[in-house]
Structures are given as C-alpha cells and as structure tokens.
C-alpha positions as CSV (number, residue, x, y, z in Angstrom):
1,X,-31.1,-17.2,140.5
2,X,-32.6,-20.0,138.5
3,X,-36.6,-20.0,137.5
4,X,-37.3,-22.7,140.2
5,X,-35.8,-20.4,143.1
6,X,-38.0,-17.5,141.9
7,X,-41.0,-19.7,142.0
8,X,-40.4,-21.1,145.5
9,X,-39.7,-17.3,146.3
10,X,-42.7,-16.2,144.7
11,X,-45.1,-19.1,146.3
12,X,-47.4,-18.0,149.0
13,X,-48.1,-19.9,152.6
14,X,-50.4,-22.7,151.9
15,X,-53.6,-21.7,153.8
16,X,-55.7,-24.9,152.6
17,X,-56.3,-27.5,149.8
18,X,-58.5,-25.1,147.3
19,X,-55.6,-22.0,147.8
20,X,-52.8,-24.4,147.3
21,X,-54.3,-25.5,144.2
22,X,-54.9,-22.3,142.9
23,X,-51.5,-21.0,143.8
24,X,-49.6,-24.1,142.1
25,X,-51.4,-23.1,138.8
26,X,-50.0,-19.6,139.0
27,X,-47.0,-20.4,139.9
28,X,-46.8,-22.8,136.7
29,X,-48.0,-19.9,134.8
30,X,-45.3,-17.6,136.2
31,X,-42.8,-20.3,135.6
32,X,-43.9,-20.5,132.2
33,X,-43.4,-17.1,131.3
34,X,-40.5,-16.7,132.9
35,X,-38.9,-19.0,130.9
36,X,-40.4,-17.7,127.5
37,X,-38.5,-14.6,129.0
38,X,-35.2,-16.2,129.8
39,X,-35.2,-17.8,125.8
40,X,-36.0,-14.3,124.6
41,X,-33.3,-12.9,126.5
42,X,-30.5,-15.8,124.8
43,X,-31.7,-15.3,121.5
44,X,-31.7,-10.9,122.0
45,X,-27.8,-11.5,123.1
46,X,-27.5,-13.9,120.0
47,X,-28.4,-11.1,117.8
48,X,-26.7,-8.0,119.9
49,X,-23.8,-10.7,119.3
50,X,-24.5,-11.0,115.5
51,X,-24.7,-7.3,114.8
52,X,-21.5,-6.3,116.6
53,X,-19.5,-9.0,114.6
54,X,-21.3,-7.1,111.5
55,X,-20.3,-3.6,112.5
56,X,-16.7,-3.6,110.9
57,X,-18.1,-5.4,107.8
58,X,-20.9,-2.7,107.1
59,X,-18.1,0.0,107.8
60,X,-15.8,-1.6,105.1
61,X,-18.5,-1.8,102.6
62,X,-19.4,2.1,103.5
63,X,-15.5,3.3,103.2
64,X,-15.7,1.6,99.6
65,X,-18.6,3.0,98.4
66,X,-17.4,6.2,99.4
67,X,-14.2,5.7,97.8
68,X,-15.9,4.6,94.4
69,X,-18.3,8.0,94.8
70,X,-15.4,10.1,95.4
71,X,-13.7,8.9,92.5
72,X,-16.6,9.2,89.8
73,X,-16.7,13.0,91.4
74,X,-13.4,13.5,90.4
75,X,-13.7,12.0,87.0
76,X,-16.4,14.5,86.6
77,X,-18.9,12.0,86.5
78,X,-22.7,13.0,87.4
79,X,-24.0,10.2,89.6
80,X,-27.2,11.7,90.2
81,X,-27.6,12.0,86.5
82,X,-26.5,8.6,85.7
83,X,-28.5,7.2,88.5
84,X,-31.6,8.9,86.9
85,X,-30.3,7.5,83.1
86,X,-30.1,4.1,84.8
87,X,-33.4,3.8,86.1
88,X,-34.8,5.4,83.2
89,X,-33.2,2.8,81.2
90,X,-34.9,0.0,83.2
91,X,-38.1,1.2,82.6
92,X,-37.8,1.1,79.5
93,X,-36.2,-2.5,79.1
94,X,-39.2,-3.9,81.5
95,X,-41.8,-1.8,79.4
96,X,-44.1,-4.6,77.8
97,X,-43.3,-3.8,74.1
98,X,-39.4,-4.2,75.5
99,X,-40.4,-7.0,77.0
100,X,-42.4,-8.3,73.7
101,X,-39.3,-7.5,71.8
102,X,-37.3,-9.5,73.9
103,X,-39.3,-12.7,74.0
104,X,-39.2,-12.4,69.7
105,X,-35.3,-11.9,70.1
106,X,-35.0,-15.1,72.2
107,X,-37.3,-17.4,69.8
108,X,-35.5,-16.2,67.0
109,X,-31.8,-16.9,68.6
110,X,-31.4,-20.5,67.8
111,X,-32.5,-19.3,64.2
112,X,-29.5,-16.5,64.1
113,X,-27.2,-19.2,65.8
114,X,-27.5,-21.8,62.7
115,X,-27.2,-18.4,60.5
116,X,-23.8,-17.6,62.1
117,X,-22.4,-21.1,62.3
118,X,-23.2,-21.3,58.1
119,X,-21.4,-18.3,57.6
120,X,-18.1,-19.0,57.4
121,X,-18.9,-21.8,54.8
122,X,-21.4,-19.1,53.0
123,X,-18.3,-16.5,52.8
124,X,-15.7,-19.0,51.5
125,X,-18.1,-19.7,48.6
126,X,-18.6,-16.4,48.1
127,X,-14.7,-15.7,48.1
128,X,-14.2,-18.8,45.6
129,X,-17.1,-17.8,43.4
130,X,-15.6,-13.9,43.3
131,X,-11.9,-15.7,42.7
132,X,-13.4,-17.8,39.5
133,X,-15.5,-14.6,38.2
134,X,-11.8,-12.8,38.4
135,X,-10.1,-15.3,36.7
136,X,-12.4,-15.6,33.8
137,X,-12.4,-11.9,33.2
138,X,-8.8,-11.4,32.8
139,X,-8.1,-14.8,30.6
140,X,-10.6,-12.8,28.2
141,X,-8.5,-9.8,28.6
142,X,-10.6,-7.7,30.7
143,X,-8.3,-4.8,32.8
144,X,-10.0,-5.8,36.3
145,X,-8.3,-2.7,38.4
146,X,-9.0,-0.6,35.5
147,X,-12.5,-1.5,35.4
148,X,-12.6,-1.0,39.3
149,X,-11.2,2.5,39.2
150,X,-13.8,3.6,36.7
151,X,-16.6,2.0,38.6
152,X,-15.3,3.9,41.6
153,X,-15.2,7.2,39.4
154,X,-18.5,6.6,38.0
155,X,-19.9,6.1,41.6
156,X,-18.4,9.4,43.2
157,X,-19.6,11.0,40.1
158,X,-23.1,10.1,40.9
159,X,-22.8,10.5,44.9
160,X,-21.6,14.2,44.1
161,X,-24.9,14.8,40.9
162,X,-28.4,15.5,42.2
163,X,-29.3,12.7,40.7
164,X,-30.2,10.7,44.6
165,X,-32.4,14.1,45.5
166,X,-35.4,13.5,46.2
167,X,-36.9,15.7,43.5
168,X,-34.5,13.8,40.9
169,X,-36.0,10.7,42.5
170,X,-39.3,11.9,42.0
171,X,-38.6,12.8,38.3
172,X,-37.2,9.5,37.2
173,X,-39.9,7.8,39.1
174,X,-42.4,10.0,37.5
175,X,-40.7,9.1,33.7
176,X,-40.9,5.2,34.6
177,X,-44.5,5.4,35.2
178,X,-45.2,7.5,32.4
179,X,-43.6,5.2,30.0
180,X,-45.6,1.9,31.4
181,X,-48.7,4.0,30.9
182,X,-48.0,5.1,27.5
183,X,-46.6,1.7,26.1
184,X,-50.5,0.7,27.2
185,X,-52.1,3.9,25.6
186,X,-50.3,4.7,22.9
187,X,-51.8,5.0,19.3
188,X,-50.8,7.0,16.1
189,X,-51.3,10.8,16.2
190,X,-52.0,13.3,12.7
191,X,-50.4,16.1,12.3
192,X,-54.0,17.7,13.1
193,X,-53.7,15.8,16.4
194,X,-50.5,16.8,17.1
195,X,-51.7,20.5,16.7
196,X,-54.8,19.3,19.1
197,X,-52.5,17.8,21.6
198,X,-51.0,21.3,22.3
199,X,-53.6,22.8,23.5
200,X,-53.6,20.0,26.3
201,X,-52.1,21.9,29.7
202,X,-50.1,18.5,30.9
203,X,-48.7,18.6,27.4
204,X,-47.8,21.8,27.4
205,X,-46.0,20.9,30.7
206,X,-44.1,18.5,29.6
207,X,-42.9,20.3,26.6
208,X,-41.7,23.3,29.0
209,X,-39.9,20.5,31.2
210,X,-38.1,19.3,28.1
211,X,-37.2,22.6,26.9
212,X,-35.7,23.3,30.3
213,X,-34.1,20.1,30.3
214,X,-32.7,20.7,26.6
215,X,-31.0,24.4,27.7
216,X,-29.7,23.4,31.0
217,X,-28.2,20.1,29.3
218,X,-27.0,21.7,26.3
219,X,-25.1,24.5,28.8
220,X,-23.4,22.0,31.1
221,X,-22.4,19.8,28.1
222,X,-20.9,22.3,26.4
223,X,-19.1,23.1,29.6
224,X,-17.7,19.8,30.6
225,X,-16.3,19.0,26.5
C-alpha cells in the first residue's frame, strides 16, 4: 500500500468547503509524516543490513584477540600487570616535564644529526692521528705493548687501592687545598716558633696523621719489597 492509497483511505466525506479544506491540510500533514516514516524505515534496514555484514568481522577480530590473550597466559605473561605498566608509562611520557623534555629533544635533533654525519670523518682523524703518535714512538724506540701492559697494571693496581674512596678522595682533596693555602701564607718559622706551633691543636693533628701515615707506610712497604 503506497502513501497516496492510505491518504485517500484515511480522507473523510467532504461535508462542505471549510471541512474539505481543513481535511486536505491534514491529510498533507499525514502524508508528510508518513513518508518521514517510510525513509526512516529504508535507512533502519540499511543499517540492520550493515551490521549483519559486520557480524563475522567483529567475531574474527574477537577469536584473535582471544588467541593472542591465551597465548601471553601461557607464556606466563601478566596482562593485567602490563596493561597497568602501559598506562602508567603513558602518563608519564604525556606528563608536562616529559612533554618539555621532548620538545628540547626535537630542537636539538637536527643539532645531534650534523654531530653524527661528522663522525665518521672525526674518528678517521682520530685513527690517523693515534697511527702517527704510534709510529713516532717506536722509531724512537719506545716498547708500545710493553708500555700498554704496564699502564694496564698500573690501572688495576689503582682500581683494587683505596685510593678512589671517598675518604682517600677527601684526603687528597684536603692536601691540594692545603698546599694552595700555604704557598699564599707561608713565611719562615724559629726554632722558638716551631716549639710555639706545637701547642697549636690542627698542628698537632696533622702531625698525628703523618705519624700514622709514616707506620702504616713503612709496614706495607716493608711487606711488598
């Protein structure tokens, strides 16, 4: 049944001129929606027609999934956890110091870019200039892989001292600024004020620390001759 035969269907007996008007305009109106209706109704079976087609493709994508899930179970994988990881790890990268760090590592790429295209050309005339320094040191006679195992020695030696602990550290460090501050103080000293100078705590100090430093030197040299 078309929209015209439901209008004629739906029209009442004309009674007179005023009624007939009134019942054309409502029958336009009825017509009207009624068609709105009948569009509505193509365009509902266009998409009932649209999501069956997609059916089988959502239940593809779901079987896969699954089979990727099932096989990070198996390799003992958490998902949950690394789920959690993941988003955790977003946070942070769109964090606005990430974000700041970032936008200072893209300005400074074309930078590192020029950097790595010189250095090939940087390394080769760093290879040449280590070649010539070679050269030159054995035409005046110098034992280069005998020099090179010694320097290795000498720098195991030092890894295994105490000498890199901090309190080593602190004593050399300690020495270097002493010795600045006495080349700009010193003066000559009497024997009187030498006698004077020992009553001074700090020197008293220091004379311990050398006497300490004088036994325990004089024991492990003995030792190692």
């Amino acid at each position: 049944m078309t929209t015209s035969t439901i209008v004629d269907a739906l029209a009442p007996p004309s009674i007179g001129s005023s009624s007939t008007i009134n019942g054309d305009s409502k029958i336009e109106t009825l017509a009207l929606i009624l068609a709105k209706l009948e569009r509505i109704e193509q365009r509902l079976d266009q998409y009932e027609t649209l999501i069956q087609q997609g059916l089988p493709l959502v239940g593809v994508v779901t079987d896969t999934v699954d089979g990727w899930m099932d096989r990070l179970r198996a390799s003992d994988i958490d998902i949950d956890e690394r789920t959690k990881a993941m988003l955790h790890l977003l946070a942070e990268l769109t964090a606005p110091q990430s974000i700041q760090a970032l936008n200072t590592l893209l300005e400074t790429l074309p930078s590192l870019g020029a950097l790595v295209r010189q250095a090939p050309g940087v390394l080769a005339t760093m290879v040449d200039t280590g070649d010539e320094l070679v050269m030159r040191l054995r035409e005046e006679g110098i034992d280069i892989e005998h020099l090179g195992r010694r320097g290795l020695k000498a720098a195991k030696a030092l890894i295994d001292s105490d000498v890199l602990e901090d309190s080593a550290i602190a004593v050399i460090s300690n020495a270097a600024q002493s010795l600045a501050d006495s080349a700009r103080a010193s003066h000559p000293v009497s024997v009187f004020g030498l006698l004077r100078a020992m009553r001074d705590p700090d020197v008293q100090y220091a004379l311990g620390f050398f006497l300490a430093f004088a036994k325990s030197f004089g024991s492990r040299h003995k030792t190692s001759a």
